[in-house]
C-alpha positions as protocol buffer text, in pm:
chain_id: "A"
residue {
  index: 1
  type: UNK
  ca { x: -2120 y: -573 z: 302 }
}
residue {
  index: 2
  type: UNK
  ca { x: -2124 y: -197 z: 369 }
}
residue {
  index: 3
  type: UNK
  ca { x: -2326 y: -1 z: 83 }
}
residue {
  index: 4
  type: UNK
  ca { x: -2156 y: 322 z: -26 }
}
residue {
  index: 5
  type: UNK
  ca { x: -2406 y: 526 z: 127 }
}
residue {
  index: 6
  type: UNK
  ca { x: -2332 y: 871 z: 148 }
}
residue {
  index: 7
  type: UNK
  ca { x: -2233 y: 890 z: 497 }
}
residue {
  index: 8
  type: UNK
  ca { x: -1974 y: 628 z: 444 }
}
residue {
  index: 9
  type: UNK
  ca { x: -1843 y: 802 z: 133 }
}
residue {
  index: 10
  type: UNK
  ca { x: -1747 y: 1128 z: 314 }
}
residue {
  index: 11
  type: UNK
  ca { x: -1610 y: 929 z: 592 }
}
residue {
  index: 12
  type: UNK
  ca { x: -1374 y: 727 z: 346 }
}
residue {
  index: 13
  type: UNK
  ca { x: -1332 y: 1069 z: 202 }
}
residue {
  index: 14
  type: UNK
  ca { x: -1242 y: 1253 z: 531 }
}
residue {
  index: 15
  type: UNK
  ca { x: -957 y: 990 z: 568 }
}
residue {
  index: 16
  type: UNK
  ca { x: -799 y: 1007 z: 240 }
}
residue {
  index: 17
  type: UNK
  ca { x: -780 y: 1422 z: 311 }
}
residue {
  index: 18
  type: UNK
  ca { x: -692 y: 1392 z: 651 }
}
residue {
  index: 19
  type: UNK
  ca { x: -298 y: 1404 z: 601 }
}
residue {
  index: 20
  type: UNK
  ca { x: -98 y: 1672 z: 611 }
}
residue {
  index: 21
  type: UNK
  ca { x: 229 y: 1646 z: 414 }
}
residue {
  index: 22
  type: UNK
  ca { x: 539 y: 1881 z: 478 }
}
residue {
  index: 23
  type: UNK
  ca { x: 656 y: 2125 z: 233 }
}
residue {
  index: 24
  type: UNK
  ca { x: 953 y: 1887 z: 86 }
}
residue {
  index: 25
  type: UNK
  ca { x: 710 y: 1626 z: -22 }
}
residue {
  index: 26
  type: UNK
  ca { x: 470 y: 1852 z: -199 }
}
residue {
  index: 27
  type: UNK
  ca { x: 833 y: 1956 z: -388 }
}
residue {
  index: 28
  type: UNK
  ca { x: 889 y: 1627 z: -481 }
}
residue {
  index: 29
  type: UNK
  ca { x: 513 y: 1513 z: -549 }
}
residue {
  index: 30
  type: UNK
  ca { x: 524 y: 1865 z: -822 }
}
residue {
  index: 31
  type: UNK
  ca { x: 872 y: 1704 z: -974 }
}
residue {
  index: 32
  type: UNK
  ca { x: 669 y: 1393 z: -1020 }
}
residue {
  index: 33
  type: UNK
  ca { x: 383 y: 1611 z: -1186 }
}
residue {
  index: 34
  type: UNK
  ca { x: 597 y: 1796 z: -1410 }
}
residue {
  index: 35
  type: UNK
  ca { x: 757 y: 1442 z: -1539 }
}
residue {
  index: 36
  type: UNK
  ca { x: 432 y: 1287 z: -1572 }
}
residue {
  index: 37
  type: UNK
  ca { x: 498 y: 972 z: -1276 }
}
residue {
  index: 38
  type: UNK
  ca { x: 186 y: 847 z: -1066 }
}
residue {
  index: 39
  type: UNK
  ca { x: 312 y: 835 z: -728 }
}
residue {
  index: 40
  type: UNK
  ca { x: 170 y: 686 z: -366 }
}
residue {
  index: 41
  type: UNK
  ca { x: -148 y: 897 z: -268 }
}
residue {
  index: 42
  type: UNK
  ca { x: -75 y: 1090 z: 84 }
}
residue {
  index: 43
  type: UNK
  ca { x: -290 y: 858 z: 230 }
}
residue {
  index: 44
  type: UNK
  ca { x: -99 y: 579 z: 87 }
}
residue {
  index: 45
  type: UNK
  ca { x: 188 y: 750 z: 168 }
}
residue {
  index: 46
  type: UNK
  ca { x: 95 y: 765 z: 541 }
}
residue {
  index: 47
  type: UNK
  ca { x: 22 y: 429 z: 588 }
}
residue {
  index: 48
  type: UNK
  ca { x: 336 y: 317 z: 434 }
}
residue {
  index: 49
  type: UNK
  ca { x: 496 y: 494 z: 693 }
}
residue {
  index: 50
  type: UNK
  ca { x: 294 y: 323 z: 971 }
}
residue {
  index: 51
  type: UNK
  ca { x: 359 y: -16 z: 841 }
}
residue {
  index: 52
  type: UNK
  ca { x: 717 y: 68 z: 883 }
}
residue {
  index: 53
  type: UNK
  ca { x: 698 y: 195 z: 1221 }
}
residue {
  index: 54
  type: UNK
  ca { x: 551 y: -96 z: 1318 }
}
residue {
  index: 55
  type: UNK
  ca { x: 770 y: -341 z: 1137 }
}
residue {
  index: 56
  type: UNK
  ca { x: 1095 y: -185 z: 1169 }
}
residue {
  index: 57
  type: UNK
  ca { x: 1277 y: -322 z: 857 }
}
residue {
  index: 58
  type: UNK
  ca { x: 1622 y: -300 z: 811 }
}
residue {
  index: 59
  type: UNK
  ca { x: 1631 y: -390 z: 466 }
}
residue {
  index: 60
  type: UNK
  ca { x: 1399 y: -298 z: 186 }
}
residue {
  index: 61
  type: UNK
  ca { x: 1354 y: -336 z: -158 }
}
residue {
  index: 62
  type: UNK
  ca { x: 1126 y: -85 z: -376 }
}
residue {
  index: 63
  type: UNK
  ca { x: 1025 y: -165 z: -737 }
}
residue {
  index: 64
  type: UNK
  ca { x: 961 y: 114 z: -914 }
}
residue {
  index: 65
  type: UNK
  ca { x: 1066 y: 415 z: -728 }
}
residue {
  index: 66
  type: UNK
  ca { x: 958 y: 671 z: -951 }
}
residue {
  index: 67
  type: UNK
  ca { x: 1042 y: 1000 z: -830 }
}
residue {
  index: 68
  type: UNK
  ca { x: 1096 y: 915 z: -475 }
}
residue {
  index: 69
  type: UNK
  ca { x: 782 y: 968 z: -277 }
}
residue {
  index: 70
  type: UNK
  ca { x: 709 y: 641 z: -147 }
}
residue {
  index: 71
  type: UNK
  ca { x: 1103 y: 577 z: -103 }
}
residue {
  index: 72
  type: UNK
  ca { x: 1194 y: 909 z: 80 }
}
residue {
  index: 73
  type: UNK
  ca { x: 833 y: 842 z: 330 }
}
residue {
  index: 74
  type: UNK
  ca { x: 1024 y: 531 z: 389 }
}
residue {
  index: 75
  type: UNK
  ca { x: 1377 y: 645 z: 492 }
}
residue {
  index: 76
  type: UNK
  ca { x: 1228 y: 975 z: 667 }
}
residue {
  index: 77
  type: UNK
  ca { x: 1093 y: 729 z: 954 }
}
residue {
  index: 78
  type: UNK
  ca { x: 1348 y: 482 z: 983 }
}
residue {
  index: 79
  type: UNK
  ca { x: 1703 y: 515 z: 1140 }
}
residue {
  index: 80
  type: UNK
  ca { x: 2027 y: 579 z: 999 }
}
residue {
  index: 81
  type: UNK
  ca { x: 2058 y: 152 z: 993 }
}
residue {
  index: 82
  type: UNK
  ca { x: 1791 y: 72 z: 703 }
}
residue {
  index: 83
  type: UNK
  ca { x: 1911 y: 33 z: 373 }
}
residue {
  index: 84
  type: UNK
  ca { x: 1660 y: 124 z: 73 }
}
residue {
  index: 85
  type: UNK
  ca { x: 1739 y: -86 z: -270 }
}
residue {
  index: 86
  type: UNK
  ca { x: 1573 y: 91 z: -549 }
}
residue {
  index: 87
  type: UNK
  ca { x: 1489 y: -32 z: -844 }
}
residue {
  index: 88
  type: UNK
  ca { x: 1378 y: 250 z: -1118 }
}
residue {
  index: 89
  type: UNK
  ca { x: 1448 y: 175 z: -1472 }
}
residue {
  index: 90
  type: UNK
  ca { x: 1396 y: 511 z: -1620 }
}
residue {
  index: 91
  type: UNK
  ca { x: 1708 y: 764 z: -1585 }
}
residue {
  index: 92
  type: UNK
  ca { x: 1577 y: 1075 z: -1545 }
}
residue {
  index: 93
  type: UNK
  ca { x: 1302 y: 934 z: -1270 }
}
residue {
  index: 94
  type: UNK
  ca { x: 1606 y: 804 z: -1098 }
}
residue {
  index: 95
  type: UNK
  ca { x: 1784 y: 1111 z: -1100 }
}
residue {
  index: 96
  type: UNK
  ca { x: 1476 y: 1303 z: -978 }
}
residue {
  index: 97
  type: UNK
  ca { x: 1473 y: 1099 z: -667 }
}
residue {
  index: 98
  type: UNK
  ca { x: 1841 y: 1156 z: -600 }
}
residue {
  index: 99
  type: UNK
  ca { x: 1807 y: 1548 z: -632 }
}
residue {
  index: 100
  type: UNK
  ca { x: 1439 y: 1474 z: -417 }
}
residue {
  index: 101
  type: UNK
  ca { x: 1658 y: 1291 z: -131 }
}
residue {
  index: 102
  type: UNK
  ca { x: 1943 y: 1571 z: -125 }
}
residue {
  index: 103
  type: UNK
  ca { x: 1711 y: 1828 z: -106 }
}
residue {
  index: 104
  type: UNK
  ca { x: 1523 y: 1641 z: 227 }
}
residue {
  index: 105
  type: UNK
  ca { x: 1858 y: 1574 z: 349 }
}
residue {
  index: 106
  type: UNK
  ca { x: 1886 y: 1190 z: 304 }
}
residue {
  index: 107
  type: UNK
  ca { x: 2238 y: 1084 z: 344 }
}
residue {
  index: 108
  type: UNK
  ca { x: 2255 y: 873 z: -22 }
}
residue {
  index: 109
  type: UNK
  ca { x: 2438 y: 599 z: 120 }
}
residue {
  index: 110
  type: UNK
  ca { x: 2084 y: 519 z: 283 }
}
residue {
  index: 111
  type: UNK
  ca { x: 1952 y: 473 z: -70 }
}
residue {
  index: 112
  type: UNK
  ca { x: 2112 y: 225 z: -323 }
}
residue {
  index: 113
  type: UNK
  ca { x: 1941 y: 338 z: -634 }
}
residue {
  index: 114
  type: UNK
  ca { x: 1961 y: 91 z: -957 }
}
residue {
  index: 115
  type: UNK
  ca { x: 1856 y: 227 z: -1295 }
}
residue {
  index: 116
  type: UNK
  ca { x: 1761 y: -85 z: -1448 }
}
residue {
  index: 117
  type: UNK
  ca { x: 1466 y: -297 z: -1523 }
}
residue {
  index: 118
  type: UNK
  ca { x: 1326 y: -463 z: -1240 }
}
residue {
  index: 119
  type: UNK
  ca { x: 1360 y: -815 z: -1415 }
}
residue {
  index: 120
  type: UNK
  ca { x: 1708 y: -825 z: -1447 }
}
residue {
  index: 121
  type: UNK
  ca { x: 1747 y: -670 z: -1095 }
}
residue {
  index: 122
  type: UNK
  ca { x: 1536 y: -920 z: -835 }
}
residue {
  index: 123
  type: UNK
  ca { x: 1672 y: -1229 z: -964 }
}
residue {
  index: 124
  type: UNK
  ca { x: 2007 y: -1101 z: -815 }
}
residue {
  index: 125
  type: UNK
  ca { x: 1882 y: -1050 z: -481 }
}
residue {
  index: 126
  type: UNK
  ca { x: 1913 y: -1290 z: -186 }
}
residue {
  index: 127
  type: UNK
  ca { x: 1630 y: -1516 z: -120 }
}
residue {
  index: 128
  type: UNK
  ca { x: 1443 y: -1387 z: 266 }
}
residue {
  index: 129
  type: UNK
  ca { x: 1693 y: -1152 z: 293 }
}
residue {
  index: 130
  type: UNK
  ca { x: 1423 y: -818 z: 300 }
}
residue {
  index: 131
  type: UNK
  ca { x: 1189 y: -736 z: 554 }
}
residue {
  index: 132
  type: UNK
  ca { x: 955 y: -524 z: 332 }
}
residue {
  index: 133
  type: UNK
  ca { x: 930 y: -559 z: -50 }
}
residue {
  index: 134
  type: UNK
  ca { x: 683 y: -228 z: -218 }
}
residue {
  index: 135
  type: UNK
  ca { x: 589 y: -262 z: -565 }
}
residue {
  index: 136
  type: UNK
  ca { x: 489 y: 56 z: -719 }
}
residue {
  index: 137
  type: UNK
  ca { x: 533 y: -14 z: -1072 }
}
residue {
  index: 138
  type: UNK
  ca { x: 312 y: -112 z: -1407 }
}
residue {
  index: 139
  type: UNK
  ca { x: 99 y: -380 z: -1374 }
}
residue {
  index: 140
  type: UNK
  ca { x: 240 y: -548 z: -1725 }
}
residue {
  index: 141
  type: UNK
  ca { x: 505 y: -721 z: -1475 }
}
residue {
  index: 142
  type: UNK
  ca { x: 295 y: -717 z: -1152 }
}
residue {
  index: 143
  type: UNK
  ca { x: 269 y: -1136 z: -1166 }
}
residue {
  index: 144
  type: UNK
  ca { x: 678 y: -1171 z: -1189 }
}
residue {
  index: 145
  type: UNK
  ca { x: 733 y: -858 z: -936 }
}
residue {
  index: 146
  type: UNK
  ca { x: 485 y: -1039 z: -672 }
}
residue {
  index: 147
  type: UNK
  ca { x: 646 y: -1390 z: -726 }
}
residue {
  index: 148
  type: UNK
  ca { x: 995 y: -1230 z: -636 }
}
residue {
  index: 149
  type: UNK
  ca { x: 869 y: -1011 z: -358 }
}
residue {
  index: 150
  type: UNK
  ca { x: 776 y: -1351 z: -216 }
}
residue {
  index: 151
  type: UNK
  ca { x: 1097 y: -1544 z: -265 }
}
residue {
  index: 152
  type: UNK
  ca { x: 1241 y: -1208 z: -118 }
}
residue {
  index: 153
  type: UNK
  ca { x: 1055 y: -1131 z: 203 }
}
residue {
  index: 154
  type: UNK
  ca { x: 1187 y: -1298 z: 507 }
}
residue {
  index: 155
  type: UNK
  ca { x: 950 y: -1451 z: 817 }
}
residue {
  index: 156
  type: UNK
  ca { x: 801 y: -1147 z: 950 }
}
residue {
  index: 157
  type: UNK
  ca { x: 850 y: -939 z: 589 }
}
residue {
  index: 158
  type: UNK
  ca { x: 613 y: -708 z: 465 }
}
residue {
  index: 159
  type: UNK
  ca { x: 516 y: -724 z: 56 }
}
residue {
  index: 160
  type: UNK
  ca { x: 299 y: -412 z: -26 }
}
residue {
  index: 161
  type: UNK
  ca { x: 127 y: -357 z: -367 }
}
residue {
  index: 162
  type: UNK
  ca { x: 56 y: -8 z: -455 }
}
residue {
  index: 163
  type: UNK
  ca { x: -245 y: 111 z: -724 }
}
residue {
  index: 164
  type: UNK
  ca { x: -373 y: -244 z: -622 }
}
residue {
  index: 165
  type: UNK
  ca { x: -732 y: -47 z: -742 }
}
residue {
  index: 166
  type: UNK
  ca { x: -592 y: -22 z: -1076 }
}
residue {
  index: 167
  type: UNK
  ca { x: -718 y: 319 z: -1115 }
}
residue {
  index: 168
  type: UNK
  ca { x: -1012 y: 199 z: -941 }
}
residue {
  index: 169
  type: UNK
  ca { x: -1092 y: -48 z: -1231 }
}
residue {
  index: 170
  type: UNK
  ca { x: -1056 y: -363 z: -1004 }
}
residue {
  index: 171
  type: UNK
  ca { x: -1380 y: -406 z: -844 }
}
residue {
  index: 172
  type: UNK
  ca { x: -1580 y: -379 z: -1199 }
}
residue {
  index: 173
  type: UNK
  ca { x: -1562 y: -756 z: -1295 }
}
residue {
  index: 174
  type: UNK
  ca { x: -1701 y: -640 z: -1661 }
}
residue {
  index: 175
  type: UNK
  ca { x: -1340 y: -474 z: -1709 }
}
residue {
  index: 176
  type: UNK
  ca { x: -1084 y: -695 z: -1881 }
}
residue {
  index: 177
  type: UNK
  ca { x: -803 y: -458 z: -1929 }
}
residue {
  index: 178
  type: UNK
  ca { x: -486 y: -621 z: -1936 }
}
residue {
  index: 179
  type: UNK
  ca { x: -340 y: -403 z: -1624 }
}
residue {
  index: 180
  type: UNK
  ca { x: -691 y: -492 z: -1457 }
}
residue {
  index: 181
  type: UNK
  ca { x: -625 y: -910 z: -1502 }
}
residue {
  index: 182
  type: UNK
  ca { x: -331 y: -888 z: -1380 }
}
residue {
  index: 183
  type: UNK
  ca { x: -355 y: -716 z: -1060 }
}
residue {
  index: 184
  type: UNK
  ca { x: -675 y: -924 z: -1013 }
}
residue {
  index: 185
  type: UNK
  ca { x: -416 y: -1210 z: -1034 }
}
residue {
  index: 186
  type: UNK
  ca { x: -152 y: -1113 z: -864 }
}
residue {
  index: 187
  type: UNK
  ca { x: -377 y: -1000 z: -575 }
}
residue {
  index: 188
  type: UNK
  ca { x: -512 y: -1379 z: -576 }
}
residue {
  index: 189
  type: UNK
  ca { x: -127 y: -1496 z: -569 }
}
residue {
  index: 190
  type: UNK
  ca { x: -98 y: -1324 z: -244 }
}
residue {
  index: 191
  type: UNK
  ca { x: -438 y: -1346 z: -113 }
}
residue {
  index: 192
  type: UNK
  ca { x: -396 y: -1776 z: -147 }
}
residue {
  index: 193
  type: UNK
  ca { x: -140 y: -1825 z: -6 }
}
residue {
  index: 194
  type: UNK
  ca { x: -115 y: -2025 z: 353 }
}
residue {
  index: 195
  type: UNK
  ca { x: 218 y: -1858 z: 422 }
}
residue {
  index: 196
  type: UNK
  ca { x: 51 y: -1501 z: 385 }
}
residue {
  index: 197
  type: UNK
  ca { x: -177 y: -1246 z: 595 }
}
residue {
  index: 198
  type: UNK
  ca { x: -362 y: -988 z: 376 }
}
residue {
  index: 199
  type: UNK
  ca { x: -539 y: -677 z: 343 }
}
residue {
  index: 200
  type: UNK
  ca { x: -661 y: -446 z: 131 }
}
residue {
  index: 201
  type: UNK
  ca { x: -638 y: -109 z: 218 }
}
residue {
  index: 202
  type: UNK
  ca { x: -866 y: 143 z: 87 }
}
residue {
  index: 203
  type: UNK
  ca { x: -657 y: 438 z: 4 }
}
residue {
  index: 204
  type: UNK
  ca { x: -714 y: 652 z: -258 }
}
residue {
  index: 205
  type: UNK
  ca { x: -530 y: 406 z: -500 }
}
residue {
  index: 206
  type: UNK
  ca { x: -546 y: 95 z: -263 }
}
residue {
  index: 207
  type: UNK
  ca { x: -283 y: -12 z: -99 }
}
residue {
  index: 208
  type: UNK
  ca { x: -268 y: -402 z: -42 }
}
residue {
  index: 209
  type: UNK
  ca { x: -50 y: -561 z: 211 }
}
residue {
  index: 210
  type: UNK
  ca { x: 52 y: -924 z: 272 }
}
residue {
  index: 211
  type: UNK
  ca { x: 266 y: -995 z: 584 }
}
residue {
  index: 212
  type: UNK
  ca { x: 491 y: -1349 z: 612 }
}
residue {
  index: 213
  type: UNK
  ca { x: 367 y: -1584 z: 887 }
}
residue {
  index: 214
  type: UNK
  ca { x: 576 y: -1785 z: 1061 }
}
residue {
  index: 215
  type: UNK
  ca { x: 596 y: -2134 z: 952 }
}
residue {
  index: 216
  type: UNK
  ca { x: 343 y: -2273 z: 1196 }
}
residue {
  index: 217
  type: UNK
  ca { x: 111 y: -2004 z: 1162 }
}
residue {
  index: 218
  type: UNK
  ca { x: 54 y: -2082 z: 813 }
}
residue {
  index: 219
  type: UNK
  ca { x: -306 y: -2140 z: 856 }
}
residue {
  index: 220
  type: UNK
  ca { x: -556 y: -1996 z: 584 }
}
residue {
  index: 221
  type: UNK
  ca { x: -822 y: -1818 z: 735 }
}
């Protein structure tokens, strides 16, 4: 295991600076300031854009959209046929990412916003009928959001936990803040199971992804 020597520090710092955002998002990233949301760190932000380059999903479900930076790095490199569910239960955050996709010029049939809590929301949703599932949301739910991300995402689906650092509390096992167990548990949910590839990213907030193998590729390594 790596020591954080300084060296390796300014690399891992290097990478978390080395994005350059365009003028829209820093627009919407100061509308998320002003009402007080954490959103996805540009780094974060980035990578969530790679993984959906790669993967291609037509269908995605977000929960806890804030403002709309995560959701509008989402749509800006997909094509006209994805379809963004999501799920923000405060009204004016909602509304913030409405006037945040009209300003970027997302066509809002793109974006099916629901201003309701998550809870009621995912049980409504087909089962493997979403190709990538983000949860960006309080941790006081994380354990139900990650069991329905997995019911959710399809063979080949994408489930991504954002602040999976919790505020970079995580990796101090002394720390038994209730936001702190349960991302440590809800990580473990992912991380165990067969049917599951992980990764934790090490954004500035960590970003962890777990990818759906195919049946017969559910091997733990």
């Amino acid at each position: 295991m790596p020591s954080m020597n300084p060296e390796l520090f300014a690399s891992w710092t290097y990478t978390q600076t080395h994005v350059n955002e365009p003028e829209h998002v820093a627009a919407v990233r100061e509308r998320a300031e002003d009402l007080g949301v954490r959103c996805i760190d540009p780094a974060g932000r980035s990578m969530l854009q790679m993984l959906c380059t790669l993967r291609q999903p037509r269908n995605i479900v977000e929960i806890g959209s804030g403002v709309g930076v995560a959701s509008l790095a989402m749509l800006e490199v997909m094509g006209s046929s994805v379809t963004l569910t999501a799920i923000e239960s405060d009204l004016e955050h909602a509304n913030a990412m409405r006037q945040g996709l009209r300003d970027s010029g997302i066509p809002s049939a793109r974006a099916r916003i629901i201003n309701e809590r998550a809870e009621n929301v995912l049980s409504r949703l087909a089962d493997h009928a979403y190709d990538m599932v983000l949860i960006d949301a309080g941790a006081e739910q994380l354990l139900e959001y990650v069991a329905e991300a997995k019911r959710l995402a399809g063979t080949g689906g994408v489930i991504i936990v954002n602040n999976a650092f919790d505020e970079h509390r995580l990796a101090k096992p002394a720390i038994r803040r209730n936001s702190t167990v349960m991302t440590r548990d809800a990580l473990r949910m992912l991380r165990e199971d067969p049917r599951l590839q992980t990764h934790l990213f090490p954004t500035e907030q960590g970003l962890f992804v777990a990818t759906v193998l195919p049946a017969k590729a559910g091997v733990k390594r």
